[in-house]
C-alpha positions in Angstrom: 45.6 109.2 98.7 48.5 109.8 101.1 51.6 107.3 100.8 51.3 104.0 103.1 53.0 104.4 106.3 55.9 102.4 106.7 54.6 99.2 108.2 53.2 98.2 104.6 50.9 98.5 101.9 47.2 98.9 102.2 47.0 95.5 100.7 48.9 94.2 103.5 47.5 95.9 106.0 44.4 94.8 105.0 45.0 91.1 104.4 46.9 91.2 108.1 43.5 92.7 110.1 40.7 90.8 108.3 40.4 87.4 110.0 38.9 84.3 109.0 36.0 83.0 110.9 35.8 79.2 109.9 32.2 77.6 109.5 30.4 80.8 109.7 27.5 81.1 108.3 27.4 77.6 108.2 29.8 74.6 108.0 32.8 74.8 105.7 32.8 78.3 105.0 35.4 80.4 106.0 33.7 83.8 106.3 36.3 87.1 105.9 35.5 89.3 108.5 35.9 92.9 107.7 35.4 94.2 111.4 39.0 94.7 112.6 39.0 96.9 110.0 36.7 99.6 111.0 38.4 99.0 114.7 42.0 100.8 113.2 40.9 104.1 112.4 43.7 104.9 110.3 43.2 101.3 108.4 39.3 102.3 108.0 40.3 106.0 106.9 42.7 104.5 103.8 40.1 101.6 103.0 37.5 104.3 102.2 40.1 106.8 100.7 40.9 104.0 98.0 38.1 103.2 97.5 37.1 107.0 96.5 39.4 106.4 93.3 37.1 103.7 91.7 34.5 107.0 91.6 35.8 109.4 89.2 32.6 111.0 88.1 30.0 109.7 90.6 26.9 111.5 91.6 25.7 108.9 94.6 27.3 106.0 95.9 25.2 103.0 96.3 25.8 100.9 99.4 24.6 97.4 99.9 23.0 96.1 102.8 24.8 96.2 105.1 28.4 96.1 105.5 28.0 98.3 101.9 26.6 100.8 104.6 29.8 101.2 106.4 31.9 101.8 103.3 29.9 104.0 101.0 28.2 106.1 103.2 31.8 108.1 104.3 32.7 107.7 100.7 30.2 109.7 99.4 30.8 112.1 102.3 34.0 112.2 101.4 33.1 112.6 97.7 30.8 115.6 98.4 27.8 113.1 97.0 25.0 111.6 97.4 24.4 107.8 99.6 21.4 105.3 98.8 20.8 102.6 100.9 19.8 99.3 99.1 18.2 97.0 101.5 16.9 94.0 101.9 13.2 93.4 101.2 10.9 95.5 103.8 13.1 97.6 105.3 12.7 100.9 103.6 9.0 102.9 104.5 8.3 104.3 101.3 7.6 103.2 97.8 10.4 100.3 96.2 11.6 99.1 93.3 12.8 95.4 93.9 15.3 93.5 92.6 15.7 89.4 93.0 17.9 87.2 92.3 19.2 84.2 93.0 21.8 82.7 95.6 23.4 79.0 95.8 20.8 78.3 98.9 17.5 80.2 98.0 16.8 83.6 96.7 16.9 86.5 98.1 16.0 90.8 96.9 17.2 94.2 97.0 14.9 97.3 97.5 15.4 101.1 96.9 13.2 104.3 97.0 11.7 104.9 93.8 13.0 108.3 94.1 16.7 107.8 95.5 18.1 108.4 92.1 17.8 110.3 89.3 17.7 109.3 85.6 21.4 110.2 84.4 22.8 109.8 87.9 26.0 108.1 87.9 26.3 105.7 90.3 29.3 103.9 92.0 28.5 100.2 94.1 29.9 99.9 97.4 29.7 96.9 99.5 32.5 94.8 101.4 33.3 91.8 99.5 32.1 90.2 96.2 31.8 86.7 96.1 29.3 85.0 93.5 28.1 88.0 92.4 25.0 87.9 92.5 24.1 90.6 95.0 26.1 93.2 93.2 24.8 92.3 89.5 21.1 92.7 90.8 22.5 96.2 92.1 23.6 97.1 89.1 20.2 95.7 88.0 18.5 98.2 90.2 20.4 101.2 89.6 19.0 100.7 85.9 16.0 100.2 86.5 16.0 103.5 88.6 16.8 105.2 85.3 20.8 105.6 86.9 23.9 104.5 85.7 26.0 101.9 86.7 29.9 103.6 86.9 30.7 100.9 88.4 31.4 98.7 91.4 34.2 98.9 94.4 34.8 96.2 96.9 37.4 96.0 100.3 37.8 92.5 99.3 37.2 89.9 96.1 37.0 85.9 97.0 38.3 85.5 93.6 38.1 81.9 93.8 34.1 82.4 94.0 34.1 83.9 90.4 32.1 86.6 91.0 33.8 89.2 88.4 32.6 87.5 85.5 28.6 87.9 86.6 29.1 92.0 86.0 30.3 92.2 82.8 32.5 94.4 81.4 31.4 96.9 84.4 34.1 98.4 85.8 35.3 96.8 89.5 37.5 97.6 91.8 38.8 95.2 94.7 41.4 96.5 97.2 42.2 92.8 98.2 42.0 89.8 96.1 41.7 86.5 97.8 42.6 83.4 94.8 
């Protein structure tokens, strides 16, 4: 990855351009938003650029629904690789494999082709932010399940204070920026 331009690190740059949207999606949460970041081309070039060294070996990147979408699909351009979508329930026209799990307000799933990877595969999980968890451990779920396997997981931002880390394991993950 080239050197950060004088103005700061990526870290930095990051934490500057993602704004906080307060009570969003519902009262008292302060929602990160990651837009501003795809607005700054150069930002949005070294976002996806770091997050190409958390893939070290990785035959498809997996990208979550659907801000994963916006990261992992030019990473695994990038990477000369493969990109699954994994989507929420319905949205995909052919045969699934599902994955649920649950959320602090409900439950909700994750779909995939049966056929979008290979057993053996090695798989790197892309989305935007980690929180709970619980989205990116029923990822990893999937992967498995798809017969691929789960290199591990890379994130533009961690809400460390939600504790989300612990629900992969010993998985590796890779956050750009840590919010405590």
């Amino acid at each position: 990855m080239p050197a950060d331009p004088p103005f700061g690190s990526l870290q930095e740059r990051l934490r500057a351009c993602i704004r906080d949207v307060p009570d969003f999606p519902r009262a008292g949460v302060a929602f990160k938003d990651i837009t501003p970041v795809l607005v700054d081309a150069r930002l949005f070039q070294d976002v996806v650029r770091a997050l190409a060294t958390a893939a070290d070996g990785a035959d498809v990147v997996v990208g979550i629904e659907s801000r994963g979408f916006i990261f992992g699909a030019p990473l695994a351009c990038l990477l000369g690789c493969g990109f699954v979508p994994f989507r929420k329930p319905g949205k995909l026209p052919y045969r699934t494999e599902r994955v649920s799990y649950g959320l602090e307000y409900g439950t909700d799933a994750l779909e995939a082709h049966v056929d979008a990877i290979r057993p053996g595969q090695r798989v790197l999980i892309v989305d935007d932010v980690l929180a709970t968890g619980g989205t990116a451990a029923a990822a990893v779920e999937l992967v498995q399940r798809l017969g691929g396997e789960a290199l591990g997981t890379a994130f533009v931002v961690e809400l460390g204070f939600l504790h989300g880390r612990p629900r992969l394991g010993s998985l590796p993950l890779h956050s750009l920026l840590t919010y405590e």
